[in-house]
C-alpha positions in Angstrom: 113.3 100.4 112.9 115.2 97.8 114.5 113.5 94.0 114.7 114.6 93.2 118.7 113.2 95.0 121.7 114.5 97.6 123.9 117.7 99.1 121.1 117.7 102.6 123.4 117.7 102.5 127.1 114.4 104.3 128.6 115.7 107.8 129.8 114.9 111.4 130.0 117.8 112.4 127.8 117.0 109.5 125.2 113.5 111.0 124.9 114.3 114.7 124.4 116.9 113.2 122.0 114.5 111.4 120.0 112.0 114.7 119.9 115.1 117.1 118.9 115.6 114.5 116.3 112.0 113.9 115.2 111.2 117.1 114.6 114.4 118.0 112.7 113.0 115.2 110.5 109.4 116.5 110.4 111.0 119.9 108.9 112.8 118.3 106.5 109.6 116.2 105.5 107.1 119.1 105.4 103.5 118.8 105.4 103.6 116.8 101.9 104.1 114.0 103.7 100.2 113.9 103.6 98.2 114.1 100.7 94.5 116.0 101.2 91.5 114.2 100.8 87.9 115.7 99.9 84.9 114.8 102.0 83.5 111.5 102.9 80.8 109.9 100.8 81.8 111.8 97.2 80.9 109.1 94.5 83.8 106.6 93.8 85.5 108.0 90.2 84.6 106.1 87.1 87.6 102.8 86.9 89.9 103.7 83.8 90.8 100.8 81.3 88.3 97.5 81.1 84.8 98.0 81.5 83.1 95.7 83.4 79.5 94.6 82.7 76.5 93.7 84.7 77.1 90.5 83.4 80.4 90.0 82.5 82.8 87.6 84.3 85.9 89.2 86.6 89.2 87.0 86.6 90.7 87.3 90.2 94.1 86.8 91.2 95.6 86.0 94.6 98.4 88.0 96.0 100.2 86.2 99.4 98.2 82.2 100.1 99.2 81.8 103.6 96.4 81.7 106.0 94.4 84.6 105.4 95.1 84.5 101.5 94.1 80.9 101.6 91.0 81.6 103.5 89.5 84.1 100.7 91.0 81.3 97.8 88.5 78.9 99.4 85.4 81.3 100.5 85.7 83.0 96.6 86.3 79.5 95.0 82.8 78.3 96.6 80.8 81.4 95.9 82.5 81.7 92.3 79.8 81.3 90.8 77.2 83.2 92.8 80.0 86.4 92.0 80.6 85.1 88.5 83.9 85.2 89.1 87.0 83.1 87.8 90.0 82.4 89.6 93.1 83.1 87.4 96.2 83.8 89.1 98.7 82.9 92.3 101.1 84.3 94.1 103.2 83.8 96.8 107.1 84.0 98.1 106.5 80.5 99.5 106.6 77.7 97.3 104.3 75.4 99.6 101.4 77.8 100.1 101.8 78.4 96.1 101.6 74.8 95.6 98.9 74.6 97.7 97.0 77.6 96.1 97.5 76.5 92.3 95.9 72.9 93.2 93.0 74.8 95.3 92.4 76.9 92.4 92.9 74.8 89.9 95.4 76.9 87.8 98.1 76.2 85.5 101.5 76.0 87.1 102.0 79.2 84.0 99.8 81.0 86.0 101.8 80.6 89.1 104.2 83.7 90.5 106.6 84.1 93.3 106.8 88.4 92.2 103.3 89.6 92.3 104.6 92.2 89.4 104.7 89.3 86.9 101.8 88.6 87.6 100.3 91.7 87.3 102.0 91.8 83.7 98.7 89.6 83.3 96.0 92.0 81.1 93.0 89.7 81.8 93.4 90.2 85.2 90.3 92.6 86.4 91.1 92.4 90.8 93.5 90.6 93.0 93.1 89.9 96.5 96.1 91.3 98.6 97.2 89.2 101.2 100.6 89.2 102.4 102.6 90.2 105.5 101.8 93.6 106.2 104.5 95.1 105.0 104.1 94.4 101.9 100.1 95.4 102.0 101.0 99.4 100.4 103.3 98.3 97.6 101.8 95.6 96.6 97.9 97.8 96.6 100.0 100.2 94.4 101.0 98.2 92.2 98.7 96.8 91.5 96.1 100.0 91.0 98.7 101.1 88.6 98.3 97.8 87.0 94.5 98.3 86.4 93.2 96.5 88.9 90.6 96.3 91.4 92.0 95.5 95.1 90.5 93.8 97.9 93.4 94.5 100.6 93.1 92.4 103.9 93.8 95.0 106.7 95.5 97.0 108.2 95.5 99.1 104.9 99.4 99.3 105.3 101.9 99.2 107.8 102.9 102.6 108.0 100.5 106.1 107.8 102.8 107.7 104.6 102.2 104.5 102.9 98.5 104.6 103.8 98.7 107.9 102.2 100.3 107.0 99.0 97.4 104.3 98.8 94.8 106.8 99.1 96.0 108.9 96.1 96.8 106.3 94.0 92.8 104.5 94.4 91.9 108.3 93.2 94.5 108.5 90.3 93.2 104.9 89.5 89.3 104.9 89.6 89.0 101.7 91.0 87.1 99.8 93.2 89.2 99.5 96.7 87.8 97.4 99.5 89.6 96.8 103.2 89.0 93.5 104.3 86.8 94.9 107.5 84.6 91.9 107.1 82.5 93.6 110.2 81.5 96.7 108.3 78.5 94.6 106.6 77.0 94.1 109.3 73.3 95.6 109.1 73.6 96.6 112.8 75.9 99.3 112.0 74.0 101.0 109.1 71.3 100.6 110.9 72.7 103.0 113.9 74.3 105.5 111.3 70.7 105.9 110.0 69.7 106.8 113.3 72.3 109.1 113.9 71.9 110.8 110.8 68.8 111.5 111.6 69.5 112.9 115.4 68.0 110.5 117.5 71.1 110.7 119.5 72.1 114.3 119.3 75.7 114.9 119.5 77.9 111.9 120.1 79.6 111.8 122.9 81.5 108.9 123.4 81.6 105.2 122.1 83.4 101.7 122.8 84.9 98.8 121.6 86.8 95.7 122.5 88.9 92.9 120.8 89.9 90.5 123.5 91.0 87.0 123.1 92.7 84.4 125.5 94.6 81.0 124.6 95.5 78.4 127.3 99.3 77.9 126.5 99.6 81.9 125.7 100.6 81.1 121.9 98.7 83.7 120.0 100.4 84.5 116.8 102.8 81.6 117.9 102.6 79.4 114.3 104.4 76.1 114.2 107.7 76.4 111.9 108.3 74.2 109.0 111.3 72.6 108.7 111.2 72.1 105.2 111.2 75.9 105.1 114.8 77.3 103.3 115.9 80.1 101.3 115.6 78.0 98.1 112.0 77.2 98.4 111.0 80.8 100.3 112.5 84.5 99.0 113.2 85.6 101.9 114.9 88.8 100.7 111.8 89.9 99.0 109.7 88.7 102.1 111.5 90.9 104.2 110.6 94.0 101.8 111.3 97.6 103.0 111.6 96.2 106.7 115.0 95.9 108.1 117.2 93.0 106.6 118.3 90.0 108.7 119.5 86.8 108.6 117.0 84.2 107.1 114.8 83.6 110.3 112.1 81.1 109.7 110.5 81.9 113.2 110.0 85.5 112.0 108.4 84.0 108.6 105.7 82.1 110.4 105.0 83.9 113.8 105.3 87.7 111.9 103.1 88.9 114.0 105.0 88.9 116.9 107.4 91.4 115.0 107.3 94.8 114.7 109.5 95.1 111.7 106.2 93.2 110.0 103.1 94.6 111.6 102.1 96.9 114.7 100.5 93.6 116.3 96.7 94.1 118.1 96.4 97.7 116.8 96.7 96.2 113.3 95.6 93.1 113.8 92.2 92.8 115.9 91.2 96.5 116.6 90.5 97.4 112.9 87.7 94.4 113.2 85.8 96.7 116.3 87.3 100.3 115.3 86.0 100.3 111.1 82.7 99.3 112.0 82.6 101.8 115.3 83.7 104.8 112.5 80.7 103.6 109.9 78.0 103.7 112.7 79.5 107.2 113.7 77.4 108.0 110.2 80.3 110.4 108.8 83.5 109.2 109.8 86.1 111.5 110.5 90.0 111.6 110.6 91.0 112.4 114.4 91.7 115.6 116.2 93.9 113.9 119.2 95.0 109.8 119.9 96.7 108.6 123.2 97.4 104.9 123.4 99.0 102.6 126.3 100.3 99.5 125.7 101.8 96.6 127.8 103.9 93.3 127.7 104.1 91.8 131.4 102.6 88.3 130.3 103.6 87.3 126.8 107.0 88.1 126.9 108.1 85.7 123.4 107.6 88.8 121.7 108.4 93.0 121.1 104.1 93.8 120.4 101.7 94.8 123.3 99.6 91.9 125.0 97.3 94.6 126.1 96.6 97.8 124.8 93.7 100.8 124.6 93.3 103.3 122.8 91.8 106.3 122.8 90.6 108.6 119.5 89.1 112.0 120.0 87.6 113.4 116.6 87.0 117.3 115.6 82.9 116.6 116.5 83.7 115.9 120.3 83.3 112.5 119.9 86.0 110.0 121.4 85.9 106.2 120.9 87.6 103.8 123.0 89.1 100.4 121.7 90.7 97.7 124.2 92.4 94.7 122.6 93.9 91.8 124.4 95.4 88.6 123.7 95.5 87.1 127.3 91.7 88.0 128.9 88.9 87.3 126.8 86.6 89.4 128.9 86.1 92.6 126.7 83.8 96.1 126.8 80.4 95.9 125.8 79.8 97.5 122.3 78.0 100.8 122.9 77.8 104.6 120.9 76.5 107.3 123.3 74.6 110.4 122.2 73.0 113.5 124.0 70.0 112.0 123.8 70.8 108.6 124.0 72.3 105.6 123.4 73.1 102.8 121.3 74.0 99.6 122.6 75.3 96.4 120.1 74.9 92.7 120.6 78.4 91.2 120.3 77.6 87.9 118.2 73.8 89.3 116.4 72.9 91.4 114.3 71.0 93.4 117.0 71.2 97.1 118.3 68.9 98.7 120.9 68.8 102.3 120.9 67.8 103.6 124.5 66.8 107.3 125.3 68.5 108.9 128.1 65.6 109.8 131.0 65.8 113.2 130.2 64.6 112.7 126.4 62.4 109.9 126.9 59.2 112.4 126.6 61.0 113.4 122.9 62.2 109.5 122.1 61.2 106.3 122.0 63.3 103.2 122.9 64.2 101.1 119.7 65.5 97.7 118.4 66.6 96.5 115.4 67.3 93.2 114.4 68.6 90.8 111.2 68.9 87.1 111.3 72.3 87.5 109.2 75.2 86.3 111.1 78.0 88.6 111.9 81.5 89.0 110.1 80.7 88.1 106.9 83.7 87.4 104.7 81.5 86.0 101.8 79.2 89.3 102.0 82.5 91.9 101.7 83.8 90.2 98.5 80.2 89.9 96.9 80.2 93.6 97.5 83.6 94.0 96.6 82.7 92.5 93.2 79.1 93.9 92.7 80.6 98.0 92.8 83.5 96.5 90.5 81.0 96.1 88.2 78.1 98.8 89.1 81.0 101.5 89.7 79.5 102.4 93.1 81.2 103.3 96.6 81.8 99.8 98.1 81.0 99.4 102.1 84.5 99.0 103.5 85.9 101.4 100.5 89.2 103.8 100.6 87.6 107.1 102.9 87.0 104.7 105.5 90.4 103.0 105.1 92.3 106.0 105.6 90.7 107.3 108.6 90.5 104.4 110.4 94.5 104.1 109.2 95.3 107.3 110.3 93.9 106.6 113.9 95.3 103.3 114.2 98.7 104.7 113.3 98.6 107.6 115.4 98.1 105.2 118.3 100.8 103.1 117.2 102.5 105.8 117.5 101.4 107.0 120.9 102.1 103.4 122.4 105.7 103.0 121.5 106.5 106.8 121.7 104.4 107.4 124.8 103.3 111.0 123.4 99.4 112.0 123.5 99.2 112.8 119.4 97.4 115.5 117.5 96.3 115.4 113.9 96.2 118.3 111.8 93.6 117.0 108.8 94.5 120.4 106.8 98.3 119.6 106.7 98.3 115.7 107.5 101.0 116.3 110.0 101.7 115.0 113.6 102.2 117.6 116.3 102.6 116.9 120.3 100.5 119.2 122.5 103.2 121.6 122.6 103.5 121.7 118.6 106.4 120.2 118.3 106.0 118.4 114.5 106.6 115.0 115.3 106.9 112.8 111.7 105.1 109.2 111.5 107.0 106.1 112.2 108.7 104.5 108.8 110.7 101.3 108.5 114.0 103.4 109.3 112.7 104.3 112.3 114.7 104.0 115.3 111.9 104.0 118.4 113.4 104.9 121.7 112.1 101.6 124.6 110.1 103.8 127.0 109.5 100.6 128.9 
């Protein structure tokens, strides 16, 4: 995958070139790409190596303190001891945001790393918090699993679907406690309408929605100031970079990532795993996809290769399709809503509120309901409490791994279907990628060369 827009002119020939080529590829791959999974909801396996007790204390380490790292340092560091938790450990390619984690922590500069595997050398470490560039989210989580810890992985559970994958099997091999920082997925509102849905009150599910839309005046999202201090003495750039493709040092890249492909898949990654996780969990048995077709567009941000607007749309084996829009330059987004047979459910954007409305044919067989919980939404302090509390009770956290991978596969798949512009089909047997017309069409990788379909 090359980091500039538009490598391969958009034509017919180009296309047909890329398909010949993609599925010569997927033969050579084979269905092992993908590794099966068993059903949704089986009990989490009991964690190998350090037992953890009711009331013993977990020693956490911090793996990439930029913003989001930084965030969770501060939020754990103030509810440390509500978790009983101690914060050991830092880590991060950047010398300023390592300086500034070790003095917000309070750790020994000894306890300080620029390569998370030294730290994870560490035996008295029981979890880290995974934070970096996405790129580096798989590795790292693998690493760190094999390592014997407990991860709390900020999302998108990796940057590419194989890597998802290889995350997925090692949480099994590893017994431990995985958690996808889907902050949303506490939210009672949604448990409350799986409860409902498991219990009928909708019927079949028919179709639901979802929206992630944002708007800034001077059209800078994901547009970071650059520090000038910033060099390849005081920031491994090499190592930053990863598996993505090598370039020049490039501080713009380092602090507006986002923007890049190389480094993330931009609003499919980035905003609609916050509406699409929590969509899944009220779907009360969420499900890999059957089908995903995604559209993107870049007519008004154009300081960057990812979409400004895009929607997506993921049909599942049940019927069921959900729709997620996500925007960086409208704020006006879709109502959140899940629609049955029977009826439907419709979600306040900012409460902890649903109202569950029968359609006018059922309303001699249901009643209208609401439910309601005076617990703000997004809670970042409520996922890493329950993070923490099924470290040590050994249960199935909220947010845990057979949510991640579904909601990775679709998000993928319509990464995918944006840059590709094919309508995808997911076989959940073999964990391949077909097009309509079966052609076996392999998922994206950080050597992949993606024709510009404009």
């Amino acid at each position: 995958m090359n980091s500039t827009p538009g490598q391969v002119p958009s034509t017919s020939e180009t296309r047909r070139a890329f398909l010949k080529k993609a599925a010569a590829a997927a033969a050579a791959v084979g269905a092992t790409s993908f590794l099966k999974t068993p059903v949704y909801g089986q009990t989490q396996a009991p964690s190998g190596g350090k037992v953890i007790g009711a009331n013993d204390r977990i020693n956490v380490a911090y793996i990439g303190t930029g913003k989001q790292g930084m965030l969770h340092v501060t939020l754990q560091k103030k509810f440390a001891s509500d978790n009983n938790i101690a914060q050991v450990a830092v880590c991060d390619l950047y010398q300023r945001h390592l300086d500034a984690s070790r003095e917000a922590t309070g750790v020994a500069e000894t306890e300080t790393f620029r390569d998370h595997r030294k730290l994870l050398e560490r035996k008295d470490i029981d979890a880290v918090v995974v934070a970096p560039v996405d790129n580096w989210h798989g590795q790292i989580t693998i690493d760190a699993l094999e390592a014997g810890k407990h991860v709390f992985c900020e999302k998108p559970m990796t940057r590419y679907l194989s890597e998802a994958f290889q995350v997925y099997d090692a949480v099994k091999k590893a017994g431990k406690t995985y958690v996808i920082g889907s902050q949303g997925c506490m939210d009672p509102k949604w448990h409350k309408a799986a409860e409902w849905i498991k219990a009928g009150k909708l019927g079949p599910l028919v179709w639901g929605q979802g929206s992630y839309c944002r708007n800034n005046k001077n059209n800078s999202e994901w547009t970071f100031p650059v520090d000038p201090a910033a060099n390849e003495q005081n920031l491994d750039w090499s190592r930053w970079l990863g598996k993505a493709p090598k370039i020049p040092f490039n501080p713009e890249h380092y602090f507006c990532w986002h923007k890049y492909y190389a480094y993330n898949s931009g609003i499919i990654g980035n905003l609609l795993p916050h509406r699409f996780y929590p969509l899944m969990l009220a779907t009360g048995e969420p499900a890999f996809p059957r089908r995903v077709v995604a559209s993107g567009t870049r007519m008004v941000s154009t300081d960057r290769e990812i979409t400004d607007t895009t929607q997506l749309l993921a049909e599942f084996p049940s019927g069921l399709t959900l729709v997620a829009v996500g925007t960086t330059v409208n704020e006006q987004g879709l109502p959140e809503v899940l629609r049955g047979r029977k009826a439907t459910l419709h979600f306040a954007s900012s409460q902890n509120r649903v109202e569950l409305k029968p359609e006018s044919i059922f309303t001699d067989e249901l009643e209208a309901e609401e439910f309601s919980d005076p617990q703000p939404t997004e809670r970042i302090p409520a996922l890493e409490k329950n993070f923490f509390d099924c470290i040590r009770s050994g249960k199935m956290p909220v947010a845990n791994v057979e949510l991640a991978i579904r909601g990775q596969t679709v998000l993928c798949l319509a990464e995918m279907s944006e840059r590709l512009g094919l309508a995808l089909f997911f076989d959940e047997k073999t964990r391949t990628i077909k097009t309509g017309d079966g052609r076996v069409i392999p998922a994206l990788t950080y050597d992949t060369v993606v024709p510009h379909f404009g």
